[in-house]
PyMOL CGO cylinders between C-alpha atoms (Angstrom):
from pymol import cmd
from pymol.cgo import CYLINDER

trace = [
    CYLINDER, -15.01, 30.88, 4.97, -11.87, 29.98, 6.80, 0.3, 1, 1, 1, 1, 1, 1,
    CYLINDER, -11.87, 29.98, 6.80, -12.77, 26.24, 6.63, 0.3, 1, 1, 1, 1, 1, 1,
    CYLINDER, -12.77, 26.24, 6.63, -13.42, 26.73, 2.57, 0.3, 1, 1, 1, 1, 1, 1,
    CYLINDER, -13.42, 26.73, 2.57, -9.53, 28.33, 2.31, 0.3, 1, 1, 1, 1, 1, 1,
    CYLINDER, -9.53, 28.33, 2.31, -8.28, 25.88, 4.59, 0.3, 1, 1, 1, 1, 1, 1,
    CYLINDER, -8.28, 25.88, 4.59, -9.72, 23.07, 2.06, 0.3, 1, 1, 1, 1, 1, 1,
    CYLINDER, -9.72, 23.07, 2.06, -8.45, 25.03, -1.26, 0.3, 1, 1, 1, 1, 1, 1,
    CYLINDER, -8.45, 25.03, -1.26, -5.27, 25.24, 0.33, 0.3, 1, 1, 1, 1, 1, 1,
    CYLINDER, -5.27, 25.24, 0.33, -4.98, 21.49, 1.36, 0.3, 1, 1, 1, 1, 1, 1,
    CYLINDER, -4.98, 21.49, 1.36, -5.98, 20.41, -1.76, 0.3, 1, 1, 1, 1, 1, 1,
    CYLINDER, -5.98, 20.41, -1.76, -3.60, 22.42, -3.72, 0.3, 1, 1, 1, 1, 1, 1,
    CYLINDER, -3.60, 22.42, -3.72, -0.99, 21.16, -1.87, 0.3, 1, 1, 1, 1, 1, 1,
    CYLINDER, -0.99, 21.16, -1.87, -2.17, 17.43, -2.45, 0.3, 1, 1, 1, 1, 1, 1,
    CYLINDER, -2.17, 17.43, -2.45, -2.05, 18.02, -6.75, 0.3, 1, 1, 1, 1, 1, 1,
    CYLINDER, -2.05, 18.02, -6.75, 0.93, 19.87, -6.95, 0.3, 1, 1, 1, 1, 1, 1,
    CYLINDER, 0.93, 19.87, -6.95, 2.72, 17.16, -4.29, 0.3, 1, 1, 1, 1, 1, 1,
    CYLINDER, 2.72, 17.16, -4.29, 0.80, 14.23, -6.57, 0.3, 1, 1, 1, 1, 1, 1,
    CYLINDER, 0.80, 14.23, -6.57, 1.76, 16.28, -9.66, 0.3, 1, 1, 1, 1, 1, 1,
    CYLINDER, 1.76, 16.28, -9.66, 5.41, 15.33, -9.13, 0.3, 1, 1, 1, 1, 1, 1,
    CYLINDER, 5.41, 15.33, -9.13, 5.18, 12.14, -7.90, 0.3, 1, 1, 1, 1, 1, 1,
    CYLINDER, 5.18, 12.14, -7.90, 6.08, 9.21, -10.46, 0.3, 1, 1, 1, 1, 1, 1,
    CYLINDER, 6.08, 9.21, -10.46, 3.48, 7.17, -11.50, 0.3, 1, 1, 1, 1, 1, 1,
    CYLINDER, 3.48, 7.17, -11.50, 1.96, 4.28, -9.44, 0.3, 1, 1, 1, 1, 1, 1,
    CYLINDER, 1.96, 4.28, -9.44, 2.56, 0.93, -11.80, 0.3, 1, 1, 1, 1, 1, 1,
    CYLINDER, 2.56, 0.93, -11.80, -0.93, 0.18, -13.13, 0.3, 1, 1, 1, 1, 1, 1,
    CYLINDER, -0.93, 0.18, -13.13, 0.06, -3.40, -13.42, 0.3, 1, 1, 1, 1, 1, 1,
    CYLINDER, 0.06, -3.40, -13.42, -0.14, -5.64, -10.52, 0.3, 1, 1, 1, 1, 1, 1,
    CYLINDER, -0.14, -5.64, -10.52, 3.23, -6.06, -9.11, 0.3, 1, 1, 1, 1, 1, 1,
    CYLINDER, 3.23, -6.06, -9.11, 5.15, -9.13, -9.39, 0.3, 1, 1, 1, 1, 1, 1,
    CYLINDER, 5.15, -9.13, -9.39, 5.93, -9.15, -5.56, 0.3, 1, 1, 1, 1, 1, 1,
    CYLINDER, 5.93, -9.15, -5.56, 3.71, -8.55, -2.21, 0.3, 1, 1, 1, 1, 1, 1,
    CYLINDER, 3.71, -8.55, -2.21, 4.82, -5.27, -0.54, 0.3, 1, 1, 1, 1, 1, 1,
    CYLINDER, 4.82, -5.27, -0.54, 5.52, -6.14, 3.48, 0.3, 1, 1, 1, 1, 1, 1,
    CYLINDER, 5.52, -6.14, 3.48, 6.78, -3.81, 5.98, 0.3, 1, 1, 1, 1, 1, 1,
    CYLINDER, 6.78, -3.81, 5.98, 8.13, -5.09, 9.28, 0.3, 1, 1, 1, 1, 1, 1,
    CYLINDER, 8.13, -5.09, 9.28, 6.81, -2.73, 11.82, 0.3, 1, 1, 1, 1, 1, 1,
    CYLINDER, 6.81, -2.73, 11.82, 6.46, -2.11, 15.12, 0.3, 1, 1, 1, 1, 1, 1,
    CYLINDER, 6.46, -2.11, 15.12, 2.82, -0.52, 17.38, 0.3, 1, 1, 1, 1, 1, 1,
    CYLINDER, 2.82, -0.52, 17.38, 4.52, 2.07, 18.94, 0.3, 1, 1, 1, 1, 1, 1,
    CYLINDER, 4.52, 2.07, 18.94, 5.78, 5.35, 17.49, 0.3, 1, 1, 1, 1, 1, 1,
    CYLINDER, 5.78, 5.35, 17.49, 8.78, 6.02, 15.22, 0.3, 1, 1, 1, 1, 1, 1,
    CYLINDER, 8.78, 6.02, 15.22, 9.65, 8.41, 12.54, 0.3, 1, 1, 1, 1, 1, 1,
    CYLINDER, 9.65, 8.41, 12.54, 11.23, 5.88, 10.18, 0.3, 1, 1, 1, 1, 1, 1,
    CYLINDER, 11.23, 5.88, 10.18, 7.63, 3.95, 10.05, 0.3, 1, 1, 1, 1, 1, 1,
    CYLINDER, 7.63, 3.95, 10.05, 6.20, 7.17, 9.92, 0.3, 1, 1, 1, 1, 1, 1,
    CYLINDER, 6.20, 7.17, 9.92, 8.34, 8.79, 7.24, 0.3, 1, 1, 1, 1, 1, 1,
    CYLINDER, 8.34, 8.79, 7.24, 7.81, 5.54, 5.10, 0.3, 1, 1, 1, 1, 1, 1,
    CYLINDER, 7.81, 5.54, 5.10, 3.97, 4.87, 6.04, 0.3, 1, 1, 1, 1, 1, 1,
    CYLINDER, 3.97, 4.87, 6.04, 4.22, 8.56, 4.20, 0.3, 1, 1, 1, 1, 1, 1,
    CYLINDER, 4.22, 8.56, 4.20, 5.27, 7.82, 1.11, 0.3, 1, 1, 1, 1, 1, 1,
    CYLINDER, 5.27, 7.82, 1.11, 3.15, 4.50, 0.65, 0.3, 1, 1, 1, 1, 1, 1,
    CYLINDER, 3.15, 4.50, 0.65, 0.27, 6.16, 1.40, 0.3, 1, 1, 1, 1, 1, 1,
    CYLINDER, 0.27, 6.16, 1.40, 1.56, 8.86, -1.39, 0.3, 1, 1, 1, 1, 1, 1,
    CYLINDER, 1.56, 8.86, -1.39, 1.98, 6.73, -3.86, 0.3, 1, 1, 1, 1, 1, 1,
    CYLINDER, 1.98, 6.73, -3.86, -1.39, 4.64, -3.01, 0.3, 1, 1, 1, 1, 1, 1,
    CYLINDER, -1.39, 4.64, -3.01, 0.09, 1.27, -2.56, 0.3, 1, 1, 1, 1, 1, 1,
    CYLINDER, 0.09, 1.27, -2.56, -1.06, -1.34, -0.71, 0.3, 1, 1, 1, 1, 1, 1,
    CYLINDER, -1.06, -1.34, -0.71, 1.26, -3.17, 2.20, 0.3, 1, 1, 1, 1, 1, 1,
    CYLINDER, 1.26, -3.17, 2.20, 0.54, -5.29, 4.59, 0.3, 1, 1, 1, 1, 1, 1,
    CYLINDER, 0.54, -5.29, 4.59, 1.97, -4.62, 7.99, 0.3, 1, 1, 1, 1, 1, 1,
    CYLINDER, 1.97, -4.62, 7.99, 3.86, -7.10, 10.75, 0.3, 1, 1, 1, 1, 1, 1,
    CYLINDER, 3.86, -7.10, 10.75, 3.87, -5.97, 13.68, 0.3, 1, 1, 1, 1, 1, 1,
    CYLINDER, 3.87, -5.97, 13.68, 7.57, -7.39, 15.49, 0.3, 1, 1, 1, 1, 1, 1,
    CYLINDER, 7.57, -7.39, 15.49, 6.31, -6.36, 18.99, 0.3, 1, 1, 1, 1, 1, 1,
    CYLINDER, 6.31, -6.36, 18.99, 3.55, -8.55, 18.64, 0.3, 1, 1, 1, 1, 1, 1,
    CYLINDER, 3.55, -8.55, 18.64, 4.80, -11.67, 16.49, 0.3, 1, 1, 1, 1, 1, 1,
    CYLINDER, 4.80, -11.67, 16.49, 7.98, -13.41, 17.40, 0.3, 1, 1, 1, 1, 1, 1,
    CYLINDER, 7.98, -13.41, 17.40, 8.52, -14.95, 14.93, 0.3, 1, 1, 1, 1, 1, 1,
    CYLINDER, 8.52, -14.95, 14.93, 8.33, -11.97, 12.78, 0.3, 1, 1, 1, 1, 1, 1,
    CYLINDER, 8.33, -11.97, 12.78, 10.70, -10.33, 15.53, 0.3, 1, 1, 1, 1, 1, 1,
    CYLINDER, 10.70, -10.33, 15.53, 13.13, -13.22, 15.16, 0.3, 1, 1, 1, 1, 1, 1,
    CYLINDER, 13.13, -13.22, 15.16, 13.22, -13.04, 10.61, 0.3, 1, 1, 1, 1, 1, 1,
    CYLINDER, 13.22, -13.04, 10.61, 14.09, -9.29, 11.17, 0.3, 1, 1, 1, 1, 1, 1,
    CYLINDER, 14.09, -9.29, 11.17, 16.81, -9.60, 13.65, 0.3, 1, 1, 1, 1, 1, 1,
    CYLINDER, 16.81, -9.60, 13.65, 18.17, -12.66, 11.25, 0.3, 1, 1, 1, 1, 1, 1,
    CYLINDER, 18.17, -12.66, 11.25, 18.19, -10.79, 8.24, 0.3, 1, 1, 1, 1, 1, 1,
    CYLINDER, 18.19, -10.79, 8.24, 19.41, -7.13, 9.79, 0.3, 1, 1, 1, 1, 1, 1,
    CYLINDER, 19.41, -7.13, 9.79, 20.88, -8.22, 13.03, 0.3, 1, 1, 1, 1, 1, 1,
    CYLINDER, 20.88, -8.22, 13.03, 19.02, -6.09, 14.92, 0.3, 1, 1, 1, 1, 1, 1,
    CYLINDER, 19.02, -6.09, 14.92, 15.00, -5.16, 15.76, 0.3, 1, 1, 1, 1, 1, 1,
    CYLINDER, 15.00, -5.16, 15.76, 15.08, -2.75, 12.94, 0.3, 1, 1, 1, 1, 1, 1,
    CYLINDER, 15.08, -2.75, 12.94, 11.72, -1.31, 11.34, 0.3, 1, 1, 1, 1, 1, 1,
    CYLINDER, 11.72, -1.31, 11.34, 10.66, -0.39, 9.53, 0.3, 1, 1, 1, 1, 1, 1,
    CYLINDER, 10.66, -0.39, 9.53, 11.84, -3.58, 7.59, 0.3, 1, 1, 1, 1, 1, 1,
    CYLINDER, 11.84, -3.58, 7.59, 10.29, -3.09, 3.89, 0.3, 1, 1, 1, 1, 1, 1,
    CYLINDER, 10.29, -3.09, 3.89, 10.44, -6.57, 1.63, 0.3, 1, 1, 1, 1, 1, 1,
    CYLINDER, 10.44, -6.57, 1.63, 9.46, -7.79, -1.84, 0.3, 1, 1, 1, 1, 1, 1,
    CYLINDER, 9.46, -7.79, -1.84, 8.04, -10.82, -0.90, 0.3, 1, 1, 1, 1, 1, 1,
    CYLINDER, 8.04, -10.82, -0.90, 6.48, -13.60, -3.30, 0.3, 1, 1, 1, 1, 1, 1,
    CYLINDER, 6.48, -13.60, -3.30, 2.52, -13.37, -3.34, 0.3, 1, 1, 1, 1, 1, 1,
    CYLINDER, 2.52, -13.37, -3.34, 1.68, -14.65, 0.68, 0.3, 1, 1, 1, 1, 1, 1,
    CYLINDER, 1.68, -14.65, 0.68, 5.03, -15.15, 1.59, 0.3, 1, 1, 1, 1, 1, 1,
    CYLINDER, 5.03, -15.15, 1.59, 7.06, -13.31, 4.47, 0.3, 1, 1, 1, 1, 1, 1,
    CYLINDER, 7.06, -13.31, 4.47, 10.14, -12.95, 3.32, 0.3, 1, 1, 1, 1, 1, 1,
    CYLINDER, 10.14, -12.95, 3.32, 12.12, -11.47, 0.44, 0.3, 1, 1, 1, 1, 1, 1,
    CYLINDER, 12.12, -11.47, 0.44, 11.87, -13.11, -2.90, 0.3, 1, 1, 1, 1, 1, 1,
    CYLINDER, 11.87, -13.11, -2.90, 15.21, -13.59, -3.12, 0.3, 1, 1, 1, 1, 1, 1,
    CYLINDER, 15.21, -13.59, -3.12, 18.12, -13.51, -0.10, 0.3, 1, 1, 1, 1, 1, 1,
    CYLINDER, 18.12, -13.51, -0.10, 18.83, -10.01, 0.72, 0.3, 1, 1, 1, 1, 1, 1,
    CYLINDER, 18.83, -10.01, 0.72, 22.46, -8.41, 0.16, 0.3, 1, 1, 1, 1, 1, 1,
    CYLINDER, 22.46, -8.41, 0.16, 24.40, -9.63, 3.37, 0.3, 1, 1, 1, 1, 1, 1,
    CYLINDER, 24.40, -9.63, 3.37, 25.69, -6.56, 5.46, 0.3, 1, 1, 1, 1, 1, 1,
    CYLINDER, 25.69, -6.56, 5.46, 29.28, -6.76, 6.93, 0.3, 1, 1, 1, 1, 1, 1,
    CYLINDER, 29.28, -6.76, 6.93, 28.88, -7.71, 10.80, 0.3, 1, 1, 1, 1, 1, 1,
    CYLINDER, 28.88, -7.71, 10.80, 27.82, -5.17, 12.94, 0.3, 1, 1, 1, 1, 1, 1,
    CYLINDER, 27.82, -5.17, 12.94, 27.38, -2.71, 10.00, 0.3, 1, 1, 1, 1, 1, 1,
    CYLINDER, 27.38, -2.71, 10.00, 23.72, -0.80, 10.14, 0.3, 1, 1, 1, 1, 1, 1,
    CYLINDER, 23.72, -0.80, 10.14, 21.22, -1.97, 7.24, 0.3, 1, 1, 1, 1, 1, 1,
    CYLINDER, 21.22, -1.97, 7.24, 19.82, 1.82, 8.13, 0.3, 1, 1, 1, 1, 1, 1,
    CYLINDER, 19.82, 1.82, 8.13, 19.15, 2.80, 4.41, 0.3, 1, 1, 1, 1, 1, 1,
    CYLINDER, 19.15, 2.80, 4.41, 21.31, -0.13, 2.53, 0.3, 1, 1, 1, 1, 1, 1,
    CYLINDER, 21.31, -0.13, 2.53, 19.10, -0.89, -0.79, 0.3, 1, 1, 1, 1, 1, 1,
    CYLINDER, 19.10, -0.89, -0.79, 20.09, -5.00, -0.20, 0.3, 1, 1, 1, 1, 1, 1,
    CYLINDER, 20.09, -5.00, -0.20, 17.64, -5.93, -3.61, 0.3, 1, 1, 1, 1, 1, 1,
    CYLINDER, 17.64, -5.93, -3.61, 14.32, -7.13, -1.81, 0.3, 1, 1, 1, 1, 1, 1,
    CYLINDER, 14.32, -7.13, -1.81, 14.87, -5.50, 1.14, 0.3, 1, 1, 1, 1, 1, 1,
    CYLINDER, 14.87, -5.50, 1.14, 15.06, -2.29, 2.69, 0.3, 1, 1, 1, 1, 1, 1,
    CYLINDER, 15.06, -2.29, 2.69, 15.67, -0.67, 6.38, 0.3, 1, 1, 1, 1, 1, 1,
    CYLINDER, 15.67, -0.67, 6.38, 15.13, 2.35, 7.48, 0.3, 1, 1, 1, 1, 1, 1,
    CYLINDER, 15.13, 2.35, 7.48, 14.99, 4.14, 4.29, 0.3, 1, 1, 1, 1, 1, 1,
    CYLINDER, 14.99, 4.14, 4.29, 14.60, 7.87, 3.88, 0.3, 1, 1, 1, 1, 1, 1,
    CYLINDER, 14.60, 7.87, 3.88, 11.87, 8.65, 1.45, 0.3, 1, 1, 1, 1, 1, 1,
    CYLINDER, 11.87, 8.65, 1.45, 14.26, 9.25, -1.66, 0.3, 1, 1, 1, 1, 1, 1,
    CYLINDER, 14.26, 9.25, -1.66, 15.90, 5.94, -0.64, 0.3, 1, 1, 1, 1, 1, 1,
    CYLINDER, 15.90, 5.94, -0.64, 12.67, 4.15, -0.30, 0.3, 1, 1, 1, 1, 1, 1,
    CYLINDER, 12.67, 4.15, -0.30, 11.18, 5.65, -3.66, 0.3, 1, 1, 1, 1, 1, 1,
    CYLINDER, 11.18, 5.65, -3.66, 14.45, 4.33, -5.26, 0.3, 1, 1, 1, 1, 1, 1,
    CYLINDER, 14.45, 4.33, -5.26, 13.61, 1.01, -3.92, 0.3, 1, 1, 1, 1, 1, 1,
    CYLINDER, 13.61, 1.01, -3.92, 10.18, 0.66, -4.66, 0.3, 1, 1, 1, 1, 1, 1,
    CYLINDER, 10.18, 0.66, -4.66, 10.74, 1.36, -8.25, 0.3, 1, 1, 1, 1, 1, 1,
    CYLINDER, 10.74, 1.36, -8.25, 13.77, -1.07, -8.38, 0.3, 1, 1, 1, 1, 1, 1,
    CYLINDER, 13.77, -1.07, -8.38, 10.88, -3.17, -7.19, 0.3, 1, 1, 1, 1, 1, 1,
    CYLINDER, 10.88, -3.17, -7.19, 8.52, -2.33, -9.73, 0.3, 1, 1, 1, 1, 1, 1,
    CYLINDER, 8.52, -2.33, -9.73, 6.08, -1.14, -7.17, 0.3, 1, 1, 1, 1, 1, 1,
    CYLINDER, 6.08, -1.14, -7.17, 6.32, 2.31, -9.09, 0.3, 1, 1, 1, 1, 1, 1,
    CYLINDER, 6.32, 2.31, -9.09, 6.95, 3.14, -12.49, 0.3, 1, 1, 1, 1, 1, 1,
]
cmd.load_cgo(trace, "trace")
């Protein structure tokens, strides 16, 4: 019985949470949806893994602890290790379709919407950016 209410209750939650989210474009998107990662825990990837997952769209991962090279395009284009690192990339490309918005030196790209790019968003921030995106409609 508990298990049964536990279920109701869960899924309840899940239509009235979908039931105000904006619609997922149902054309493909123009760009490739990346996000600059790292394996071990933080509630930035977390927070943002959240709202992907939410919305139902597909990303493909890069992992900067594991891939230098990845490592190295992040700390070029935000001047530090910052992830997660979310870009609008060309179809099987790795980096933005166009050059991000350059941040003053030193400044923190924690939440700056820089066109295809995106650190450290909160979710409204990232939601925002997605849709300027056209990942969401």
């Amino acid at each position: 019985m508990r298990s049964s209410l536990m279920s109701l209750i869960n899924l309840r939650r899940l239509m009235m949470t979908r039931n105000h989210l904006p619609m997922r474009s149902s054309a493909r998107p123009a760009y490739d949806l990346l996000m600059y990662s790292r394996s071990y825990g933080c509630p930035f990837i977390t927070s943002a893994k959240r709202v992907l997952d939410n919305y139902g769209l597909s990303y493909r991962e890069i992992m900067i602890d594991r891939d230098a090279a990845a490592r190295d395009r992040v700390v070029a284009w935000t001047g530090f290790q910052s992830v997660p690192t979310l870009v609008a990339a060309l179809p099987g490309r790795l980096e933005p379709h166009t050059p991000p918005t350059p941040l003053p030196a030193g400044s923190s790209p924690r939440g700056v919407h820089r066109g295809a790019m995106i650190t450290e968003p909160t979710p409204d921030e990232l939601i925002a950016w997605l849709h300027d995106n056209g990942f969401l409609c």
